[in-house]
N, C-alpha and C positions, 0 to 999 in steps of 0.2 A: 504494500500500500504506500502512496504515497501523497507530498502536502507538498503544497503552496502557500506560503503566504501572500496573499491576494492584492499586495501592490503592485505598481503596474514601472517600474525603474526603465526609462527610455533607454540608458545605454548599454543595461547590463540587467538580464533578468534571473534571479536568482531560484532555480529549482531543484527543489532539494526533496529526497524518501524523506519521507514521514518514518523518525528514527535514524534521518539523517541531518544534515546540515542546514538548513535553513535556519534552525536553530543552533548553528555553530557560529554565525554571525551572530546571532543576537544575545549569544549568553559571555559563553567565556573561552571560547575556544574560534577558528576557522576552519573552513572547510574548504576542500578541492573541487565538490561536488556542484558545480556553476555551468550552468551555458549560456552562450551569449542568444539575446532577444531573438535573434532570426531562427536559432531553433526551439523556442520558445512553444508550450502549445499558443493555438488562437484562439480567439474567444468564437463564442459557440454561435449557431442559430437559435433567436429571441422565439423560446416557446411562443404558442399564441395564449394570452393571457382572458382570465374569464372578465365577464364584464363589469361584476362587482369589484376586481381590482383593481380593473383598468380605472373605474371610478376614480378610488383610492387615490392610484398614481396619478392623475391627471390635478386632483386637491391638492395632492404633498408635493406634485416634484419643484416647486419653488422654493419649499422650505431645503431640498438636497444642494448640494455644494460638491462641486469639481476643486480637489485641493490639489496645488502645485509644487513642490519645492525647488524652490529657486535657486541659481546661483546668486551670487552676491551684486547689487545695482550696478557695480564697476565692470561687473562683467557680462551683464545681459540685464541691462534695464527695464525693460520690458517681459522678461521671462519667456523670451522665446521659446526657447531650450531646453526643460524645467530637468531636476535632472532624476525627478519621479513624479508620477501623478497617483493620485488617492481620491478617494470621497468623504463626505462629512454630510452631517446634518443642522439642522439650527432647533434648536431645542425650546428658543424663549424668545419675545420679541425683544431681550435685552440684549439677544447678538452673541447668547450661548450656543457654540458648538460642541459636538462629539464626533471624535473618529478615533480611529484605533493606533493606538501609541506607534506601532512599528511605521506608519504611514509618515508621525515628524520626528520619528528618531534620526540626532543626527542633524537633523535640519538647521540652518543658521537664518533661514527667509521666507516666511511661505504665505502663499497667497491664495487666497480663493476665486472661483468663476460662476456668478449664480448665474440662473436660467435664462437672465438678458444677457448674457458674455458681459456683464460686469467685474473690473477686478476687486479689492479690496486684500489690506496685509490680514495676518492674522497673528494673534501674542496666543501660549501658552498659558494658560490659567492654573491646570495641574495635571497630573497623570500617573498611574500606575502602571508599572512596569511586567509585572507580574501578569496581572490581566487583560493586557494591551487594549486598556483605553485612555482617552486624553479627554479633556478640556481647553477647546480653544474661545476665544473672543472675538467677536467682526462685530464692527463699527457701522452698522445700519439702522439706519432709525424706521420703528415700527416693521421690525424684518417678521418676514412670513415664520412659522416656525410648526414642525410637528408635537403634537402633544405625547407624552410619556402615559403608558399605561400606568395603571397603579396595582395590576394585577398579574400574576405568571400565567407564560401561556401556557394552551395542553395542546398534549400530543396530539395531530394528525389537524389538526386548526392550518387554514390556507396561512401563508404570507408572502409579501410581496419584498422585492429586492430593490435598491436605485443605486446605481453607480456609475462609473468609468471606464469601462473595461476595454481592453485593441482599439484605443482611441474615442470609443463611442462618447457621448455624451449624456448624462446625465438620462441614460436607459432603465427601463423595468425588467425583472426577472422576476419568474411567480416559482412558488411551490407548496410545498408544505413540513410543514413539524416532525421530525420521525423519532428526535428524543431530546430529553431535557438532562442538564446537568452530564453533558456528554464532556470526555477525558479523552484527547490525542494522543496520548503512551509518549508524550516527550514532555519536559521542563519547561521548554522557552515557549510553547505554546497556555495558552491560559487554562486555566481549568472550568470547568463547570459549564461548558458552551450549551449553544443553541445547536443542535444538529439539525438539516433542513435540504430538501433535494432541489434548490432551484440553482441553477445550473450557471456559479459566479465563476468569475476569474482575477487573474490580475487587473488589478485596478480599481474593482469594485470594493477593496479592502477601507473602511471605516463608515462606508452606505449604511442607510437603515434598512432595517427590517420591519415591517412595519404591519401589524395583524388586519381584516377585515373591516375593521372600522376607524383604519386610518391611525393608529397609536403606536408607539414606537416600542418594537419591543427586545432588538440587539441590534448589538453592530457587528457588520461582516469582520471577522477576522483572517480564518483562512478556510485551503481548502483540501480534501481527500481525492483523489485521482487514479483509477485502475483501468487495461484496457475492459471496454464496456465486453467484449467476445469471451473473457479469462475469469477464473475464477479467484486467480490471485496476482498480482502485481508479478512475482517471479518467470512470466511465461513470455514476457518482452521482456527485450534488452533496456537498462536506461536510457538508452541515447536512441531508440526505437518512441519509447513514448514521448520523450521530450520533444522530436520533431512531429506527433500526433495531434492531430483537429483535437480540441475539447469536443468537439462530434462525436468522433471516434473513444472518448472515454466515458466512462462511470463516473461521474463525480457525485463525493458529499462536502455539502456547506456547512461552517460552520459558525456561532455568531454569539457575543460577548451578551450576555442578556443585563437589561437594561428596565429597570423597574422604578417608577416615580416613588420619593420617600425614601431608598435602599440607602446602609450606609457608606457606600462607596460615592454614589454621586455627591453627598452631603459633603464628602471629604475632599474631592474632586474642586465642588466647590470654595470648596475653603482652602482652598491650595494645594494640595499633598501634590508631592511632587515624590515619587518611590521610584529608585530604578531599583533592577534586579541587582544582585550578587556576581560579581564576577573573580577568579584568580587571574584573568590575564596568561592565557594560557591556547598557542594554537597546534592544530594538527593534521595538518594538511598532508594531504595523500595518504592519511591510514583509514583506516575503515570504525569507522563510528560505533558500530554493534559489539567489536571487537578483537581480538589479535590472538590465535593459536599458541599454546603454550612452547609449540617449535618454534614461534618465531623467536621469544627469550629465549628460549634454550640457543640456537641457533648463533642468536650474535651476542650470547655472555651475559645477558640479562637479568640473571638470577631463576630461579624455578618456580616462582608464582607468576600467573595472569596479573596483570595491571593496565593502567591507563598511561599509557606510552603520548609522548607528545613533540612537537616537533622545534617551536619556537614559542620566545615567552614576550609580554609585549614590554616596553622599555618601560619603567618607573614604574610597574605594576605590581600588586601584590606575591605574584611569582618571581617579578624578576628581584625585587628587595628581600626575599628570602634565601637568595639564591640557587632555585634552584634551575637546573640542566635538561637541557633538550637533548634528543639522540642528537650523536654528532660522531665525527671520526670515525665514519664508517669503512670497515675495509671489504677488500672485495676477493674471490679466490681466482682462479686462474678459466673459470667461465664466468666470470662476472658475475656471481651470485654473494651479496653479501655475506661474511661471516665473521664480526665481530663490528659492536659500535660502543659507544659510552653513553650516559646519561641516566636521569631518572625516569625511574616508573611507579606511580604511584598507586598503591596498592590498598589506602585505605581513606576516607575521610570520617575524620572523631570516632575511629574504631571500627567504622563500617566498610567493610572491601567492598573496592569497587575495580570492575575488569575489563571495562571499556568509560569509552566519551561519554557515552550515554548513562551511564550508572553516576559517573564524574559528578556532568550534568545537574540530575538529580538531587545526589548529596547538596549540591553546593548552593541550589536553590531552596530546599530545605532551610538554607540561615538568609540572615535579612546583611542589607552593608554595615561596615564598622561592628559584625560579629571574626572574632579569631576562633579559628578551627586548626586544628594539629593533623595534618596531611604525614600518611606516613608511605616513606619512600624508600623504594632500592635503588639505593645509587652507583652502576656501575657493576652490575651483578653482587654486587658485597652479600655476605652472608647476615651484614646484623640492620636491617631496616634503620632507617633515619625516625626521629620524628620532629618535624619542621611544620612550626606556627604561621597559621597567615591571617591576616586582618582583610576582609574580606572590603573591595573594592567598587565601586558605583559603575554600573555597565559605559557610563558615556568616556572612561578611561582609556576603553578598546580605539574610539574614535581618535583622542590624542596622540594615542600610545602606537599609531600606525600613521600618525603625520611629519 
């Protein structure tokens, strides 16, 4: 199976298994697992939508928002360019927006496009990390706005989708509910989603969701993708379905639920601004799920499974600790590696963990400014390390690669 996070990045689209890397950006590690936009899937053909929702969309789609992230004025004034596009909603006629955190991660400028191709900036008000949503601000007076339900939806209840997706503009997608309080099986994805069959893609990431009677009840976050012919993702190659139509797949939607009165938006409100936990730690070109106990055995790495890593980001919690990426790899007389150095980390606060994914998990278990004791084999040694780190705020990955 596989995910998308449902931004729509112009120059570089990031598609990553579900269990793989798309959340290696986002947390605490990177990934290899990238292809650029052109093999990208496409966005799909726009079911035909019933005419109770088309109602819906026809009332709400003023209140949606085409969001841009800009370069910086000096270098594209106008935001020709942009160098991701998302969605949003406006929630109040005070000029509150919501869209999904991963949409202005990162971002230094971002602007919005409502339904007249008006621009307007947008400021951060607050956001959680964890749950990939945000609070933004637009400066409209008496702006249209969707109202918040004040109640959770049920299963199998229609809903309706608006977004951005393969350039479109501010389109509808319909479907419906198929579970509540739905779990991704990865960390950097939010918990407790909306799971829902209408058929998003890039782009449409921070759109409403929005039930029958017009009320808002999540925001897109990402999405699940298998060929639609197979019974499981393993029967195409990756780079088979990445150049596939969204036509051509299964997808499931997934979406941040969104309740009027809930204590997140209250806090939202009032500022929080939560990133996730990072160590500052990447691993590019190994395999996320895990690494064979030959591979340590192999190049001296000691005789436990761990979390093997490749590079650590500069002034980060891994790298102030000191610890070591594989390195010094040698090679034998057919070019097959057999001997490197470095750590492999084998536990966090006592918990073994034997891949990225496991990593992952531990590490978002604590909140930032928690110290956790990583214990490590360093170099194949026989007596583990145990090395303390004071856990790091995700937007460090950003400096810590510029």
């Amino acid at each position: 199976m596989n995910a998308l996070r449902a931004r729509w990045p112009l120059r570089l689209l990031s598609v990553a298994l579900l269990l793989s890397s798309a959340s290696a950006q986002n947390v605490s590690a990177q990934s290899s697992k990238t292809h650029p936009a052109t093999a990208a899937p496409q966005a799909a053909t726009t079911p035909t939508i019933s005419p109770q929702l088309s109602a819906v969309f026809q009332k709400n789609r003023a209140a949606a928002l085409r969001i841009e992230d800009c370069p910086s004025k000096a270098e594209d004034p106008t935001c020709a360019d942009p160098n991701g596009i998302g969605s949003g909603v406006l929630i109040s006629s005070g000029g509150e927006v919501l869209t999904a955190y991963h949409v202005v991660y990162g971002s230094t400028r971002l602007e919005a496009v409502t339904l007249d191709k008006k621009r307007y900036p947008l400021t951060v008000v607050g956001f959680d990390d964890q749950h990939d949503l945000a609070l933004l601000k637009i400066n409209i007076a008496g702006a249209p706005f969707v109202p918040i339900s004040s109640q959770p939806p049920r299963v199998g209840q229609a809903a309706l989708a608006i977004g951005n997706a393969g350039g479109q503009f501010l389109k509808a997608k319909s479907g419906k509910l198929l579970a509540l309080d739905a779990e991704a099986g990865l960390a950097s994805f939010p918990p407790g989603t909306l799971k829902l069959d209408a058929p998003l893609a890039p782009g449409d990431s921070g759109g409403p969701v929005l039930n029958a009677q017009g009320q808002l009840i999540g925001i897109t976050s990402y999405i699940r993708y298998q060929p639609a012919d197979s019974a499981s993702s393993g029967s195409k190659s990756e780079a088979s379905q990445a150049t596939a139509s969204l036509d051509d797949l299964q997808l499931t939607s997934y979406a941040v639920p969104v309740t009027e009165g809930s204590a997140l938006l209250a806090q939202l409100r009032g500022g929080l601004k939560r990133e996730a936990p990072v160590v500052g730690l990447g691993a590019d070109g190994l395999p996320e799920d895990g690494l064979p106990i030959q591979f340590f055995h192999d190049l001296g790495l000691g005789n436990t499974i761990g979390f093997a890593f490749t590079s650590v980001v500069r002034g980060g919690p891994a790298d102030l600790a000191g610890l070591r990426p594989l390195g010094h790899v040698t090679y034998d007389a057919n070019n097959v590696p057999n001997h490197a150095t470095g750590d492999v980390i084998t536990a966090v606060e006592g918990k073994p963990v034997t891949s990225f994914l496991d990593f992952l998990s531990a590490i978002r278990a604590h909140q930032v400014g928690e110290k956790v004791t990583l214990t490590v084999v360093r170099d194949g040694g026989a007596t583990p390390l145990k090395i303390p780190v004071t856990l790091a705020p995700r937007s460090i990955l950003l400096a810590g690669n510029n």
